[in-house]
Every structure is written in C-alpha cells, then in structure tokens.
C-alpha positions in Angstrom: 183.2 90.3 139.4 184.0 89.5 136.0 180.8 87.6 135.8 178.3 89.9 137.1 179.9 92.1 134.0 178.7 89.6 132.0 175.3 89.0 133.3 174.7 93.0 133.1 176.0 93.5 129.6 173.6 90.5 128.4 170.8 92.6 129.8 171.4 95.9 128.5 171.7 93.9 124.8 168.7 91.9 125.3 165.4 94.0 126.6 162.5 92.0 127.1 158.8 93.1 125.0 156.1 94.0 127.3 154.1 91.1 126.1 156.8 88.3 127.3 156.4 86.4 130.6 159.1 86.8 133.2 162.0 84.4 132.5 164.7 83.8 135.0 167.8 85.4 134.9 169.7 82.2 134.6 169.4 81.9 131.2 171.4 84.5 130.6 174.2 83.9 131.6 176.8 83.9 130.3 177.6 80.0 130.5 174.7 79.6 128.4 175.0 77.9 125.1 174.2 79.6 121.7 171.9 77.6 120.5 169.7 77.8 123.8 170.3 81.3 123.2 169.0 81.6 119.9 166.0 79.1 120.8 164.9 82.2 123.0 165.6 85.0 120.8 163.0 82.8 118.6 160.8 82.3 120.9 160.7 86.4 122.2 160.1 87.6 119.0 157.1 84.9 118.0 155.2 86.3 121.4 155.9 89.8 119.8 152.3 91.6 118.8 154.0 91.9 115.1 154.3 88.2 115.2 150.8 87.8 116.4 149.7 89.7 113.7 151.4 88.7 111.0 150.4 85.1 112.3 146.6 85.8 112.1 147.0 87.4 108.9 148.3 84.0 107.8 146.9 81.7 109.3 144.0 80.0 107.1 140.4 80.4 108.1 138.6 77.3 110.0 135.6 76.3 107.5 132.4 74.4 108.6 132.1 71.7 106.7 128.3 71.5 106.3 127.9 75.2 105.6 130.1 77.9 103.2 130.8 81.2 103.7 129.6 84.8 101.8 131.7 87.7 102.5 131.5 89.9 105.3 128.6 92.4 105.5 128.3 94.0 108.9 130.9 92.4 110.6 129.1 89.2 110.2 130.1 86.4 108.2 126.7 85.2 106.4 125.9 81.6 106.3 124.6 80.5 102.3 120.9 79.9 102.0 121.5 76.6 101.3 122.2 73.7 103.3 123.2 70.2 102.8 120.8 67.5 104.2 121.9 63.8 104.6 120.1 61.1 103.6 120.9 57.4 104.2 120.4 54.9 101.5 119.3 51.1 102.0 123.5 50.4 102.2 124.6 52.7 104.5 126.3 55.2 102.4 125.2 59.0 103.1 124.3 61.1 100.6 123.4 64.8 100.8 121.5 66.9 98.5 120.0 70.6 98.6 117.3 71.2 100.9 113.8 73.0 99.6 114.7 76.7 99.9 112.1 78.9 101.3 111.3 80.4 97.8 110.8 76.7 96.7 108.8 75.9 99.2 106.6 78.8 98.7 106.1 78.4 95.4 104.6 74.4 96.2 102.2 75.5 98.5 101.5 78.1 96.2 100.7 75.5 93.3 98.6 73.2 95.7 96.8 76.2 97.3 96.0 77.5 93.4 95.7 73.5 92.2 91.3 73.0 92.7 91.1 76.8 91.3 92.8 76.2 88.1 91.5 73.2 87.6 88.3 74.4 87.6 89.0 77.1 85.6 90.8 75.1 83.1 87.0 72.8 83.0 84.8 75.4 82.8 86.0 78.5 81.1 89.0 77.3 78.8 86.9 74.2 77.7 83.9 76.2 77.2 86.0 79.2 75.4 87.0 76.5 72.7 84.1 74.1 72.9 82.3 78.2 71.5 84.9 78.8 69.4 84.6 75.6 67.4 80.9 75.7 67.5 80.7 79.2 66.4 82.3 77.6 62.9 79.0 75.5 62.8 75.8 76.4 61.8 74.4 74.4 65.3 71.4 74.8 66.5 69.4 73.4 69.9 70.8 69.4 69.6 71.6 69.6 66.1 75.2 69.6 65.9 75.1 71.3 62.7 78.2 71.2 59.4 81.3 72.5 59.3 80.6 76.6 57.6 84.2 78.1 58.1 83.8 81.7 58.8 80.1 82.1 57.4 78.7 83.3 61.1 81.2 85.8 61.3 80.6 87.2 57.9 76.5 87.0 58.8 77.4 88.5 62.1 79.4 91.4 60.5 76.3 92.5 57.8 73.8 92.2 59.9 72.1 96.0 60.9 70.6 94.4 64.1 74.1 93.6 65.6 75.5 97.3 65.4 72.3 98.8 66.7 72.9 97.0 69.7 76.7 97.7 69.3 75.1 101.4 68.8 73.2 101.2 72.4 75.8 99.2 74.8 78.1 102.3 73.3 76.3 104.6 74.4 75.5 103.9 77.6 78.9 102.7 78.6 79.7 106.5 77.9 77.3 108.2 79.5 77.4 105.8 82.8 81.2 106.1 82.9 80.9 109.7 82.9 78.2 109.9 85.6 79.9 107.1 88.0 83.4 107.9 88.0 83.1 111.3 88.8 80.6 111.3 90.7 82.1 108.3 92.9 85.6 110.6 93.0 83.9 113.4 94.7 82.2 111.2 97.4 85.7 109.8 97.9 87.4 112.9 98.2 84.5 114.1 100.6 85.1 111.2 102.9 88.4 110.8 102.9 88.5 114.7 104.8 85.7 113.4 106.9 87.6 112.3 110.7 84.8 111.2 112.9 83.2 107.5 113.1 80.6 108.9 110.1 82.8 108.0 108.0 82.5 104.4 108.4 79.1 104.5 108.7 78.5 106.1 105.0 81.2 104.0 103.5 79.0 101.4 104.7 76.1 102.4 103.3 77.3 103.2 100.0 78.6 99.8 99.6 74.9 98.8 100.5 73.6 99.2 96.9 76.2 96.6 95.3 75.3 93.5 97.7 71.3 93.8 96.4 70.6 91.5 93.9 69.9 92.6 90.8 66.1 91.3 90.5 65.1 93.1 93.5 67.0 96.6 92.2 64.6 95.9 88.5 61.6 95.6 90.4 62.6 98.9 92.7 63.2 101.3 89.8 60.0 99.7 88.0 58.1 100.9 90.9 59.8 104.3 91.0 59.7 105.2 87.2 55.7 103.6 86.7 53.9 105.1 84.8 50.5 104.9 86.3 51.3 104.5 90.2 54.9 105.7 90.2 56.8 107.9 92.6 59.1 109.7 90.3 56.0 111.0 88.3 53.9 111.2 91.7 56.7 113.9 92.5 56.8 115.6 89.3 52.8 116.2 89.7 53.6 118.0 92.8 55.8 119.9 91.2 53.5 121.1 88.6 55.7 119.4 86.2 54.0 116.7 83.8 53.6 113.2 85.7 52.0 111.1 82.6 55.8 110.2 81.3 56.1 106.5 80.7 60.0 105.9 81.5 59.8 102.4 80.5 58.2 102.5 77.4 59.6 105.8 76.2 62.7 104.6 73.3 64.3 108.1 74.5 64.8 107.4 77.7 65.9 103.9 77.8 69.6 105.1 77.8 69.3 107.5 80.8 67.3 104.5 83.0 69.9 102.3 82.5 72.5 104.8 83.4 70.4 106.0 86.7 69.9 102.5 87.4 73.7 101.5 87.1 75.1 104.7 88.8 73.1 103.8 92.5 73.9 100.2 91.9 78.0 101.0 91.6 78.9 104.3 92.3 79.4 103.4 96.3 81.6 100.6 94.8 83.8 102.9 93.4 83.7 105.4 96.0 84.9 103.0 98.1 87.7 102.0 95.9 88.7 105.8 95.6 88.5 105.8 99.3 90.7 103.2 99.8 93.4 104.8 97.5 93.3 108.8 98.7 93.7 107.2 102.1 97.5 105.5 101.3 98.4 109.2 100.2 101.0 110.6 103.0 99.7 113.4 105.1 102.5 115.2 105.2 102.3 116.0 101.0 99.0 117.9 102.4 100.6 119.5 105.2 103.8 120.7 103.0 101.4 121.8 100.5 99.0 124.1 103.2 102.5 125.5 104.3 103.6 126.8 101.2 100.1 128.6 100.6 98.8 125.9 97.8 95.4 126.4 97.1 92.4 123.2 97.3 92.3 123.1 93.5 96.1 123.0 93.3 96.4 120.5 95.9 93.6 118.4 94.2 95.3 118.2 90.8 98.9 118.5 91.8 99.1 115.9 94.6 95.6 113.9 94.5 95.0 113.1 90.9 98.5 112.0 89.7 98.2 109.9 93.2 95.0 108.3 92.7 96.2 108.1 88.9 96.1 103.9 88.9 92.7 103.7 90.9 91.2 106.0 88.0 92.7 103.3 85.2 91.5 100.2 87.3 88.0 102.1 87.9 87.7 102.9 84.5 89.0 99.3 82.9 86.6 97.9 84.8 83.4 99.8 84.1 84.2 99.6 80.4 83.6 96.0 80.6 81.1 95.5 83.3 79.0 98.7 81.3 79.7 96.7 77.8 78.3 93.0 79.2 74.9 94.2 80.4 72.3 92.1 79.9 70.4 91.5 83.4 69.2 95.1 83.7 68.1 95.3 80.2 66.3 91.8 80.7 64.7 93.1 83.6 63.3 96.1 83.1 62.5 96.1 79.5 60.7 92.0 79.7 57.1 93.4 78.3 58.0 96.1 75.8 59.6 93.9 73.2 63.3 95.9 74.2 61.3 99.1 73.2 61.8 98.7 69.6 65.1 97.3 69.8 66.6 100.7 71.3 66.9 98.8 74.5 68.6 95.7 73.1 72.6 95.8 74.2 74.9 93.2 72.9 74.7 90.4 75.3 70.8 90.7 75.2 70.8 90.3 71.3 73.2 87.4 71.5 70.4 86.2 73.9 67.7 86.5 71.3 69.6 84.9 68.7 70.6 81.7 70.9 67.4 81.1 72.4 64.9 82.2 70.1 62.5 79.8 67.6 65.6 79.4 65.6 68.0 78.7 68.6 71.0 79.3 66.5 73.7 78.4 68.7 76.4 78.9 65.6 75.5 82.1 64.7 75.3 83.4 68.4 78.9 82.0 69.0 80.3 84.2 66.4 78.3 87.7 67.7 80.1 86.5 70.8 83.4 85.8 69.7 83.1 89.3 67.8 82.0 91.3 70.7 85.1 89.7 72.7 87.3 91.1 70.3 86.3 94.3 70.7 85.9 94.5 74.0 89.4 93.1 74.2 90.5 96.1 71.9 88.4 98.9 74.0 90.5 97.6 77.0 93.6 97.3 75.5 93.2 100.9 74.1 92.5 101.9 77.5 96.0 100.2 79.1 97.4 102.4 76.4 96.0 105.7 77.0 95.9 105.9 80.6 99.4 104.5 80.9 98.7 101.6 83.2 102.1 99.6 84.6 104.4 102.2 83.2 106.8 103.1 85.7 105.9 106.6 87.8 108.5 109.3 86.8 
C-alpha cells in the first residue's frame, strides 16, 4: 500500500507535456535512482516545443559550399548571381574562379556583334574626318599635295561673299521646308491615328512611298511638272485662266519654294509616319478621361497630345535641320543647265562642290568651307537640344 502512495504522488508531481511519447510507468517508481530521474526530467523538457524553439533559434544555418546566401525576400532565400566554376590544372589541383555573368556576357557579344561596324567606321569616316582636317590646312589641289598654310583656308573661307550667299539660301530653305513639313506631317499623323479601319495601313503605306524613290527619278518628275514649255503645272494654270508662260526653273524667285515643294512630297510621309508611330504609344484611357470630363478637341490636342508627342517633335525637327542644311542632290539636279540660276540656287554643299571639282580643284580650300559648315551645323543642333529640352527628365 505504502507503495502504490508512492507511485501516485510521483505522478501528480511529474505531468507529462503533450508532445512526449508514452513512457512506462516503471520508471517512476519510486525505487528509481536520482540520477535516472533527473536524466528524464532532461530529456522531458528538451522534447518541450520551447526547447524546440529555442533550439532552432540556435542552431547555425547549413551553408552550400559552392553558393552564398542574400537575405530573405519573399520567403525565399536568393542564391548570388555568381557562381564558382572549377577548373583543373595540368597537376591536378582545382581551382575556381567567377563565371561570365549574364551582363558580361552580353556585353561580348555585344562587342563582336558591333566589331565589323566600327571597324568600318573607324576606316572610313574617322580616317577621312582627319585625313580633311589635315588637308584643309593645305593649299592641295587634284594630286598636288600642296604646303603647309595654317589657318589661311579658313580665313579665305570666312571673307569670301560667295560662301554666305549660299549660307544665305540653305537658311532659308531649311526654314521654310521645316515649317511646311512638320506641320503638315503632324496633321496627317493626327488624322490617321483616329482613323480604325484597314485604311489606315494602306495610306501609311503610301505616304512612305515618296521616301524609297530615288532621288534622280523625283528631279526628272518635278522637271516635267514645273516645264516651262510642255509642263503640267502651267498646262493647269492655262485652264484656269491664270498665266501658264512661268518658267519655275529658271525663275531666281522661285528657286526657294521648288526646293521646298520638292522636299515636302519627298519626306513629309516620313515624318507622318514617325508622328504616327508616337500618337499611337499614347494610352487611350488619357482620351477617354478627357471626353468624360467634357474637354474639348483643341484642349485634348494641346493638353494631352503635344506634351506627349513632345520628343518625336525634337527628333523630327533635329533631323530636318540637318538633312534640309546638306542638300546638294536636288539642287544638282534640277538646277544642272541654268548655271544654279545666278547662284540663288547654290546651297552649301553644292558650293563646296564647285570649289573641289572645278578648273582649280582646290581640295584645301573646299576642306575648310567644309569643316566651317560642320561647325555650324553642329551649333544649329546643339541650339536645338537646348531649346526644345531634349533628354531632360519629364516633370
């Protein structure tokens, strides 16, 4: 009796946890030894959850040894971007070193892929850039090398009358064609891009039409259209009972608007297109909020459109400020018989033409009007960047 008294006072001190497997009774009994005793009480409170717990908190973290870890983002543990690969030497020792990262890698194919291009471009424009630049300090001329003459070309170049009367002309007509193509290409843009049936492919097509024509064949189209003895533009104008004896390409005062009728069909579509392609990244839903809150078609077009379209109007314009100031093929084409109509015709390429290729063929002299007009050029564009704001960041 005495001990079952025992037994049941060792179990009402001792309570097993949930978490503890069943044990036998025996060893608590009371002929049990201490130390066997406190072996178990041990043991009963390692299995405890606390224990657990405190046990993981402890214990250290297992760690790949061919990868390290980044902390946790997402309940994932992220592996580095870079990882070790071994390489065996001639004597058998391993060695590891970095692998080619993705980035790395990108940027090698990158240089192989760019390699030829450069190259080339390296041969033929940067070579020829300073094989000009040195030349244009000569006074060269056909195979005559020619003697050293410092900055004498560029100080002929400067005086001479001739070279700012055709500085005079190219300015002008870059002007007056920016202001007929841009606009003009906007508005066909704008008129498209709220067109939503298959036409619209069709006339974006056909406006890009004009740009793939070489430029011969568009010279001998607009000398057959502005003739005049057998022309249709004056044909049309006798009809009309307006005067049709106007000779367009031998007239000094219409040189300027030719060139800029002839250069707005040739590009216009080109821009267009580009506007196109620009009005059509514009989110629908700015247009939709906009017709909900009652905005008018002239708000919308300044409010939303133009401040969109903004860097398509700098790129557009950058680029037909130098394509309009490098004009020579036109020029040479339809003006060959009239002697550049008194000069009035005669843009900046086409007198650096004259000078390089004439009797005299100075090749010095025509260097330095070139060098000169690259400067300026340079400084219309850069002006440009700075106006219109291009690669500032949008507020």
């Amino acid at each position: 009796m005495q001990g079952s008294a025992d037994r049941n006072s060792a179990n009402s001190r001792f309570q097993l946890p949930r978490t503890c497997p069943k044990l036998s009774p025996a060893i608590f009994s009371g002929t049990q030894s201490t130390t066997t005793q406190n072996n178990m009480r041990n043991s009963t409170q390692e299995n405890s959850p606390s224990s657990r717990r405190f046990r993981r908190l402890k214990r250290p973290r297992q760690r790949d040894s061919n990868s390290s870890f980044l902390p946790r983002r997402g309940g994932e543990i992220l592996l580095s971007s870079f990882k070790e690969a071994t390489m065996e030497t001639n004597t058998g020792a391993i060695l590891t070193k970095p692998a080619l990262t993705k980035k790395k890698l990108e940027m090698v194919t990158a240089l192989y892929m760019a390699g030829p291009y450069v190259l080339l471009m390296l041969v033929f424009t940067i070579a020829v850039f300073v094989m000009g630049a040195m030349m244009s300090l000569t006074d060269a001329a056909r195979l005559d090398p020619g003697t050293f003459t410092g900055i004498q070309n560029y100080i002929d170049v400067i005086s001479n009358p001739k070279y700012w009367t055709s500085v005079w002309t190219t300015l002008q007509y870059t002007v007056f064609a920016m202001l007929v193509q841009i606009p003009i290409a906007f508005v066909l843009a704008y008129i498209l891009n709220n067109i939503k049936s298959r036409f619209r492919a069709v006339l974006r097509a056909s406006f890009f039409i004009p740009v793939l024509i070489n430029n011969v064949v568009i010279a001998l189209l607009f000398r057959m259209l502005f003739s005049g003895d057998y022309g249709i533009i004056n044909w049309a104008m006798g009809t009309m009972g307006l005067p049709n004896n106007t000779e367009w390409v031998k007239n000094p005062n219409l040189v300027i608007p030719m060139l800029v009728i002839v250069s707005s069909w040739q590009w216009m579509g080109f821009h267009a297109v580009y506007f196109l392609a620009n009005l059509q990244t514009i989110d629908r839903s700015l247009f939709e909020a906009a017709k909900l809150d009652g905005a008018s078609p002239l708000r919308v077009l300044f409010q939303i459109v133009f401040p969109m379209v903004r860097p398509a109007f700098t790129f557009v314009m950058i680029t037909s400020a130098i394509g309009c100031l490098q004009l020579f093929d036109l020029v040479f084409l339809l003006f060959p018989d009239a002697g550049y109509v008194g000069g009035t015709a005669r843009t900046i390429i086409a007198y650096i033409y004259d000078e390089a290729f004439s009797q005299q063929a100075r090749f010095g002299y025509a260097s330095a009007a070139g060098f000169v007009s690259f400067f300026m050029i340079l400084i219309v564009s850069l002006f440009q960047l700075r106006f219109l704001g291009l690669g500032k960041a949008e507020e």
